[in-house]
Chimera marker file (.cmm) of the C-alpha trace (Angstrom):
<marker_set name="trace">
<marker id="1" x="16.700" y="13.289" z="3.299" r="1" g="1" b="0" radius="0.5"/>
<marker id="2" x="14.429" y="15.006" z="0.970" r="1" g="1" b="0" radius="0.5"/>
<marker id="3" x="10.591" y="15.777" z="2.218" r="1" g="1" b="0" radius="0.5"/>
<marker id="4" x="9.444" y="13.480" z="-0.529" r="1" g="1" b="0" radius="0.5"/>
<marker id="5" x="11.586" y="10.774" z="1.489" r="1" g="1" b="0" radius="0.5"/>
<marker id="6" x="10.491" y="11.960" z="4.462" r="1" g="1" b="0" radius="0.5"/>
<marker id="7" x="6.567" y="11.430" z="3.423" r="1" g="1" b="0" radius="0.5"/>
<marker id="8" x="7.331" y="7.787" z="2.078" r="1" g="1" b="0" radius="0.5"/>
<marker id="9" x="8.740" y="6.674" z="5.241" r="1" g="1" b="0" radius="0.5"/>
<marker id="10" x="6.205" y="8.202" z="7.022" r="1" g="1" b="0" radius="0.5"/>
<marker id="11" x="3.647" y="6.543" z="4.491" r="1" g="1" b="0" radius="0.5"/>
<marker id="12" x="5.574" y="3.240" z="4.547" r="1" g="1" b="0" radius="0.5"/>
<marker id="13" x="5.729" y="3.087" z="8.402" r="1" g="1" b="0" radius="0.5"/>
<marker id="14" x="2.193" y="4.054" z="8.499" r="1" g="1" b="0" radius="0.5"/>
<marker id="15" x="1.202" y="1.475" z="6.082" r="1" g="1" b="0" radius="0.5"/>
<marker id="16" x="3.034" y="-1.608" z="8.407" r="1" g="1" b="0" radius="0.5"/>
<marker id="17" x="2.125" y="-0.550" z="11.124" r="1" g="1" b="0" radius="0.5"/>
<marker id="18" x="-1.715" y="-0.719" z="10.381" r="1" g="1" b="0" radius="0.5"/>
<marker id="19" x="-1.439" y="-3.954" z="8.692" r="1" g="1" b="0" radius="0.5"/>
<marker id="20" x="0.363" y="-4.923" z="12.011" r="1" g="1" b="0" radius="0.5"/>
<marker id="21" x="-2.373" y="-4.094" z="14.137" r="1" g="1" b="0" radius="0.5"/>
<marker id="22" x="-5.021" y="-5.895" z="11.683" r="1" g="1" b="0" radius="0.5"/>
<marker id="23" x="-3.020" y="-8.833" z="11.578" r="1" g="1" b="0" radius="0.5"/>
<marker id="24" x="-2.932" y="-11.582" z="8.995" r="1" g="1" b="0" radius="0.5"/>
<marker id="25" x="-4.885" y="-11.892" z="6.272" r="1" g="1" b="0" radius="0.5"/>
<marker id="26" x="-6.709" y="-8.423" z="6.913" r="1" g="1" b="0" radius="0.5"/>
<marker id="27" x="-6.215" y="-5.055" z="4.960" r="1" g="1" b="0" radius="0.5"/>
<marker id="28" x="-6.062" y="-1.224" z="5.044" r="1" g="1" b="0" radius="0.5"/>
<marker id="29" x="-7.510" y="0.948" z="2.666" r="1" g="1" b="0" radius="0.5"/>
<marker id="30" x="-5.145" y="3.347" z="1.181" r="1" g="1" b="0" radius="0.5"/>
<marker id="31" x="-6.992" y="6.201" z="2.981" r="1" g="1" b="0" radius="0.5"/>
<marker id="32" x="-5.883" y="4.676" z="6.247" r="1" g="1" b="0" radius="0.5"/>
<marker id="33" x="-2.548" y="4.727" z="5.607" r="1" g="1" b="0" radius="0.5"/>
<marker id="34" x="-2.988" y="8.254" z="4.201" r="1" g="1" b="0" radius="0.5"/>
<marker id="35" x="-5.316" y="9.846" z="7.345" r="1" g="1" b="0" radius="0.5"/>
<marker id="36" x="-2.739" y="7.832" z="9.761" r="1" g="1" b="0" radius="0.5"/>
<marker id="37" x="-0.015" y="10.312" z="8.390" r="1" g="1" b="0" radius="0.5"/>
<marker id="38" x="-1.914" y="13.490" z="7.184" r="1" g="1" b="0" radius="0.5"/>
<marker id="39" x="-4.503" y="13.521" z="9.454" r="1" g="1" b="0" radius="0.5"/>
<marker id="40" x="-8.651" y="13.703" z="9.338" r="1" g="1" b="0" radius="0.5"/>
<marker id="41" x="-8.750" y="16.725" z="7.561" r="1" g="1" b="0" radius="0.5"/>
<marker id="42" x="-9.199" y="16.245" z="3.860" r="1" g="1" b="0" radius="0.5"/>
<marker id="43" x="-6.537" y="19.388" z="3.272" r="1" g="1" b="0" radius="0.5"/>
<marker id="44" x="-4.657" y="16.693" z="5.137" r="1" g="1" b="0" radius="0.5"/>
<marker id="45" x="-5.035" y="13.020" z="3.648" r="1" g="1" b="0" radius="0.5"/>
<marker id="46" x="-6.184" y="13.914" z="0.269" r="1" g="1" b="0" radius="0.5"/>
<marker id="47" x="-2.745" y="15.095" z="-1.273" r="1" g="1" b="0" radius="0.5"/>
<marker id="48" x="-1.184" y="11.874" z="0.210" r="1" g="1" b="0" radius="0.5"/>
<marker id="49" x="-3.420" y="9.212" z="-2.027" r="1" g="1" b="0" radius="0.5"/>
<marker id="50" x="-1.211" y="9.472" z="-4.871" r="1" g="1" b="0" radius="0.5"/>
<marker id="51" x="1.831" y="8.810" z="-2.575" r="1" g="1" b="0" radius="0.5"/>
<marker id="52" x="0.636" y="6.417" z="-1.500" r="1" g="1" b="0" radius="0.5"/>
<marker id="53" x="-0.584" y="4.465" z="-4.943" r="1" g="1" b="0" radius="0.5"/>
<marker id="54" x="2.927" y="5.127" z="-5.940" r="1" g="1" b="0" radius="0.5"/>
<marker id="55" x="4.220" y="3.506" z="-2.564" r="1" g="1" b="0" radius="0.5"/>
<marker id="56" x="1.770" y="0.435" z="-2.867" r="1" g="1" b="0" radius="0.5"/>
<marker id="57" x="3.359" y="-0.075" z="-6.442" r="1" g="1" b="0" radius="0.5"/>
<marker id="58" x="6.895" y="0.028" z="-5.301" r="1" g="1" b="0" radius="0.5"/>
<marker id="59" x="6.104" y="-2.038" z="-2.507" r="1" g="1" b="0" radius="0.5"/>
<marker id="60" x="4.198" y="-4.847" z="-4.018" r="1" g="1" b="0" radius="0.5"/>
<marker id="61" x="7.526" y="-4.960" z="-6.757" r="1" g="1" b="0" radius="0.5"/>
<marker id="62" x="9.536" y="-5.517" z="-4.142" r="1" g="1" b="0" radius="0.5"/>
<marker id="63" x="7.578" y="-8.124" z="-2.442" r="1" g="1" b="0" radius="0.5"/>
<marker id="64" x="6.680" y="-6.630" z="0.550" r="1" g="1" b="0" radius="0.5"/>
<marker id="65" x="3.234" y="-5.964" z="-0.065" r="1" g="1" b="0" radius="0.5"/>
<marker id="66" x="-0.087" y="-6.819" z="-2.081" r="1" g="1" b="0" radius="0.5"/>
<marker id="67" x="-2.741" y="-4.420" z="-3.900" r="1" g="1" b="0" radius="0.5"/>
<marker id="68" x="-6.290" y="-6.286" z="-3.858" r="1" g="1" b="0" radius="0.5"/>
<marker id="69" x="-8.772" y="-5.227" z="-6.181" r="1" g="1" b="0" radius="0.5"/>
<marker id="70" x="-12.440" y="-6.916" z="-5.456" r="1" g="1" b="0" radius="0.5"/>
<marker id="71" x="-10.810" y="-9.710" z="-3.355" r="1" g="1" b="0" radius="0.5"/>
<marker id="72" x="-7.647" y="-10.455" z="-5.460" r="1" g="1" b="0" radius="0.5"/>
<marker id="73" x="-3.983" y="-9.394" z="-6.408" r="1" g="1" b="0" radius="0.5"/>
<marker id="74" x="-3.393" y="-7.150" z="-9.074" r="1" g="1" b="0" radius="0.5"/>
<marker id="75" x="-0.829" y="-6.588" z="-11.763" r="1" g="1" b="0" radius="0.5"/>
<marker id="76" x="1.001" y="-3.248" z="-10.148" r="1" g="1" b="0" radius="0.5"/>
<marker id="77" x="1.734" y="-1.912" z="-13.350" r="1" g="1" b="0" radius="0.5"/>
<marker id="78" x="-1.969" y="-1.903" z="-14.420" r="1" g="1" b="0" radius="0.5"/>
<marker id="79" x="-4.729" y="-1.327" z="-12.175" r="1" g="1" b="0" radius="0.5"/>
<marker id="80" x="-7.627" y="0.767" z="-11.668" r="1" g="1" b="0" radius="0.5"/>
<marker id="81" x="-10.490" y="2.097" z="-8.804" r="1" g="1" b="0" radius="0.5"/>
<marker id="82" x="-10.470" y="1.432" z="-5.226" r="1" g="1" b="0" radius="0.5"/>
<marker id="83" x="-7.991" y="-0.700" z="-3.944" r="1" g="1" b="0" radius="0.5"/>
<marker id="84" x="-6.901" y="-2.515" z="-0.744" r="1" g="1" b="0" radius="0.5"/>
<marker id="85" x="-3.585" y="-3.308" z="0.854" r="1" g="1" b="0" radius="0.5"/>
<marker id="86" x="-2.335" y="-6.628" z="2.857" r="1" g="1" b="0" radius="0.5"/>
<marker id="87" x="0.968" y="-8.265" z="3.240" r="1" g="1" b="0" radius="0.5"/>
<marker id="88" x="1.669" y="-11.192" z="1.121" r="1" g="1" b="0" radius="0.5"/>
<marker id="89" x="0.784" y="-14.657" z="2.907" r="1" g="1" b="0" radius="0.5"/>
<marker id="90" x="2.900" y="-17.637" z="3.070" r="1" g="1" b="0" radius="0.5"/>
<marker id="91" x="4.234" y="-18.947" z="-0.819" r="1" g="1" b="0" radius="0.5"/>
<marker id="92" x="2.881" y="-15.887" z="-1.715" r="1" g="1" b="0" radius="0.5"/>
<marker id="93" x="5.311" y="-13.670" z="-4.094" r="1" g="1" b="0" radius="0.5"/>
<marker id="94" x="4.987" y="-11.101" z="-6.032" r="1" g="1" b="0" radius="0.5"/>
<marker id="95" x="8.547" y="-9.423" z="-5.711" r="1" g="1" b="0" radius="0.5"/>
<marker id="96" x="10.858" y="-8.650" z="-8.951" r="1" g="1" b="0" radius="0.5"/>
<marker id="97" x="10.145" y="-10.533" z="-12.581" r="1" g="1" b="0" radius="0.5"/>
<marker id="98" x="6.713" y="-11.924" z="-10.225" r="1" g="1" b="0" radius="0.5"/>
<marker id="99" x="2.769" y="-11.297" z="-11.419" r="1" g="1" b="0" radius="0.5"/>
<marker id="100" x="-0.009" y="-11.299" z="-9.300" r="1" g="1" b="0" radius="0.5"/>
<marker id="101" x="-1.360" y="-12.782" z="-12.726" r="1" g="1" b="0" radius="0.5"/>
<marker id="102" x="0.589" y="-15.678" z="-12.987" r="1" g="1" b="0" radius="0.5"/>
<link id1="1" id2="2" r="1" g="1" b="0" radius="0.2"/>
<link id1="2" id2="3" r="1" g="1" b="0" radius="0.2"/>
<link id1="3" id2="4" r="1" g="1" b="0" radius="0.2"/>
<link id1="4" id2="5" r="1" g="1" b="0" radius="0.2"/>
<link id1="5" id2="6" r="1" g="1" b="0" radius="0.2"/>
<link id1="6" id2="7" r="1" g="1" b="0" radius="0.2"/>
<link id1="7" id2="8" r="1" g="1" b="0" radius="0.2"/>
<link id1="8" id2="9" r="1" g="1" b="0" radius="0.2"/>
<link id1="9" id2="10" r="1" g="1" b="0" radius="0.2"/>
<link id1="10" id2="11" r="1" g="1" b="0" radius="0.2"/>
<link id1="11" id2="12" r="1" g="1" b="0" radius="0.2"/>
<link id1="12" id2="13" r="1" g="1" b="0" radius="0.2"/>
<link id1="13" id2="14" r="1" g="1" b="0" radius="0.2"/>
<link id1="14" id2="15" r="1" g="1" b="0" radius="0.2"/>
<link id1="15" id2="16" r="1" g="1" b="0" radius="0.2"/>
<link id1="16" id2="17" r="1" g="1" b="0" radius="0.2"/>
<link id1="17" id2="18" r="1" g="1" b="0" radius="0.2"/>
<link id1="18" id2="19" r="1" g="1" b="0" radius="0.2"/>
<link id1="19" id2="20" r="1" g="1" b="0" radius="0.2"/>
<link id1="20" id2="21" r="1" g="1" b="0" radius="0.2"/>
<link id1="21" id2="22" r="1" g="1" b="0" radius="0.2"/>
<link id1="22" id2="23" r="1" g="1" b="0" radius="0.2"/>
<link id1="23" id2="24" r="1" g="1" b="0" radius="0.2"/>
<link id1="24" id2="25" r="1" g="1" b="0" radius="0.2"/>
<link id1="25" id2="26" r="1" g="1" b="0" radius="0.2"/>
<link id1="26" id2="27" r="1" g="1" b="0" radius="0.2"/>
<link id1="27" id2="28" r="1" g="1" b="0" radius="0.2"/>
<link id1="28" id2="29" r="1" g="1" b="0" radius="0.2"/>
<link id1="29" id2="30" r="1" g="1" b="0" radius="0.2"/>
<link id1="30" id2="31" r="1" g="1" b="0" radius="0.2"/>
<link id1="31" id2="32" r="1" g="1" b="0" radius="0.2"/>
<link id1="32" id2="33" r="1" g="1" b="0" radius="0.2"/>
<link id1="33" id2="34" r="1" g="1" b="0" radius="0.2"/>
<link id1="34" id2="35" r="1" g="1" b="0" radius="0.2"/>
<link id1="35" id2="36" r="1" g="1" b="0" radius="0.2"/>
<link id1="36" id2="37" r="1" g="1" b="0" radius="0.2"/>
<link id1="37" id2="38" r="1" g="1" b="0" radius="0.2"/>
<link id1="38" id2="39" r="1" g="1" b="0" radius="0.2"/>
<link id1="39" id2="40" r="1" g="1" b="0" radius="0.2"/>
<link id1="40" id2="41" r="1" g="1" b="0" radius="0.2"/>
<link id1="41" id2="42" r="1" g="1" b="0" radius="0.2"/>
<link id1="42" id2="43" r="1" g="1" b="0" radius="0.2"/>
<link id1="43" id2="44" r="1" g="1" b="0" radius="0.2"/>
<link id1="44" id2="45" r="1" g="1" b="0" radius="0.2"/>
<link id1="45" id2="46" r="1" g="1" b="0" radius="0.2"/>
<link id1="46" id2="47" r="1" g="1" b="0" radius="0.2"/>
<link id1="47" id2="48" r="1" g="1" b="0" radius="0.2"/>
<link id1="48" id2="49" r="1" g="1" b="0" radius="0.2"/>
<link id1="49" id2="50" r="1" g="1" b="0" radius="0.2"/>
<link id1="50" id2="51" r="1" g="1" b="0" radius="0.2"/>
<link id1="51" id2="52" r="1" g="1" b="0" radius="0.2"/>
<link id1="52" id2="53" r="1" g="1" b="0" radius="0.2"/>
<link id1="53" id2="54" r="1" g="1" b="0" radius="0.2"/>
<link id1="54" id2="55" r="1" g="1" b="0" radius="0.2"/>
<link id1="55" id2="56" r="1" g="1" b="0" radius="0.2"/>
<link id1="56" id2="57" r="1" g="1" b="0" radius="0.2"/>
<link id1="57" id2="58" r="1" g="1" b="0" radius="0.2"/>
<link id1="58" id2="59" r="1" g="1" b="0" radius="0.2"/>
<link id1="59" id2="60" r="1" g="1" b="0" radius="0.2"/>
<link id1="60" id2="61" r="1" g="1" b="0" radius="0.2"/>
<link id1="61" id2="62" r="1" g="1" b="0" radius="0.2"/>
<link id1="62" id2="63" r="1" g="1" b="0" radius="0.2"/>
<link id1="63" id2="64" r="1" g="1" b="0" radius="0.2"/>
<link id1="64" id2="65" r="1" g="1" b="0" radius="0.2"/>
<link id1="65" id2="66" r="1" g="1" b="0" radius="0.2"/>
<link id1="66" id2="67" r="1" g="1" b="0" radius="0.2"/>
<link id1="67" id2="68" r="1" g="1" b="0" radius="0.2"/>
<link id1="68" id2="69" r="1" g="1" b="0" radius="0.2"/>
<link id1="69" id2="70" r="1" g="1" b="0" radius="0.2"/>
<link id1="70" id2="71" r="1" g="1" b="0" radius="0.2"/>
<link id1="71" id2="72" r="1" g="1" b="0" radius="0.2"/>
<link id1="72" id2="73" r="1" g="1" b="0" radius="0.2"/>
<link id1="73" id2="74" r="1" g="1" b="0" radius="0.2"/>
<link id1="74" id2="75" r="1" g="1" b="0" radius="0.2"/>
<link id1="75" id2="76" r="1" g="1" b="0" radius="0.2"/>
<link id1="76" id2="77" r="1" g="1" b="0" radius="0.2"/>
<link id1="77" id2="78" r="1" g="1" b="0" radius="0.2"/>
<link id1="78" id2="79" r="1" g="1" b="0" radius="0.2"/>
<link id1="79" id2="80" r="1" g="1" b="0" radius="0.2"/>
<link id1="80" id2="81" r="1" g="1" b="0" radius="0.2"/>
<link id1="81" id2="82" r="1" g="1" b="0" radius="0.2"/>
<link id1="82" id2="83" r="1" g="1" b="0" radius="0.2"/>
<link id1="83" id2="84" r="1" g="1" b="0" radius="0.2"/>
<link id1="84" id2="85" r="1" g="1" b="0" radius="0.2"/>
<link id1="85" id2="86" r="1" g="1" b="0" radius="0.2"/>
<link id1="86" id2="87" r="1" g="1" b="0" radius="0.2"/>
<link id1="87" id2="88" r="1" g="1" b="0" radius="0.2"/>
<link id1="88" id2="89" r="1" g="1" b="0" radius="0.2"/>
<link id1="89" id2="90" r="1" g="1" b="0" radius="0.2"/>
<link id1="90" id2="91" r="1" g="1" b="0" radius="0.2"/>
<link id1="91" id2="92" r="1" g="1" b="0" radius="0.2"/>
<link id1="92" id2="93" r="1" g="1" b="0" radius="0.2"/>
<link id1="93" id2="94" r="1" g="1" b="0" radius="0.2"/>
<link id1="94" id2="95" r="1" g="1" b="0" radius="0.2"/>
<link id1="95" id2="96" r="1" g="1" b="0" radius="0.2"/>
<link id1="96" id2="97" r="1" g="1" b="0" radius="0.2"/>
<link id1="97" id2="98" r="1" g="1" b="0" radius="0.2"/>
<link id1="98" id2="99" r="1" g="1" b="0" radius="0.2"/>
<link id1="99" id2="100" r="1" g="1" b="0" radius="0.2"/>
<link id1="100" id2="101" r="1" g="1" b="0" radius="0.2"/>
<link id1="101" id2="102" r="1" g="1" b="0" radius="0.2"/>
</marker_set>
């Protein structure tokens, strides 16, 4: 396992877990998931946000996850600013050949 693999599952692990302990409905910020795995320390969490944008993307793809933008689902592939994360709610699907836009 590479480090890059090693920082996803980190990243990945960190992100479920904090969405566990919010519980339904409620989301993270990305710099949670980020500061949960590099730390307080900007030198820390700061090279991690792009990880974990990259993560959120993959994850929402696969259906495992939703990016919320101003209280609603995005389209993975094109999306801008601050951003939250959740995990998709019941009927809710936005896994392969899916759009949050549909």
């Amino acid at each position: 396992m590479s480090t890059r693999d090693e920082r996803d599952a980190a990243l990945e692990a960190a992100i479920f877990a904090l969405l566990g302990e919010r519980g339904a409905g409620r989301t993270i910020s990305a710099t949670d998931a980020a500061r949960a795995v590099g730390g307080d320390h900007p030198d820390g969490w700061g090279p991690l946000m792009q990880p974990v944008r990259y993560l959120a993307v993959r994850l929402m793809k696969e259906g495992r996850l939703v990016i919320i933008r101003k209280g609603r689902p995005v389209d993975p592939d094109d999306f801008r600013g601050v951003y939250r994360l959740r995990l998709p709610e019941a009927g809710e699907d936005y896994g392969p050949g899916k759009s949050a836009l549909e």
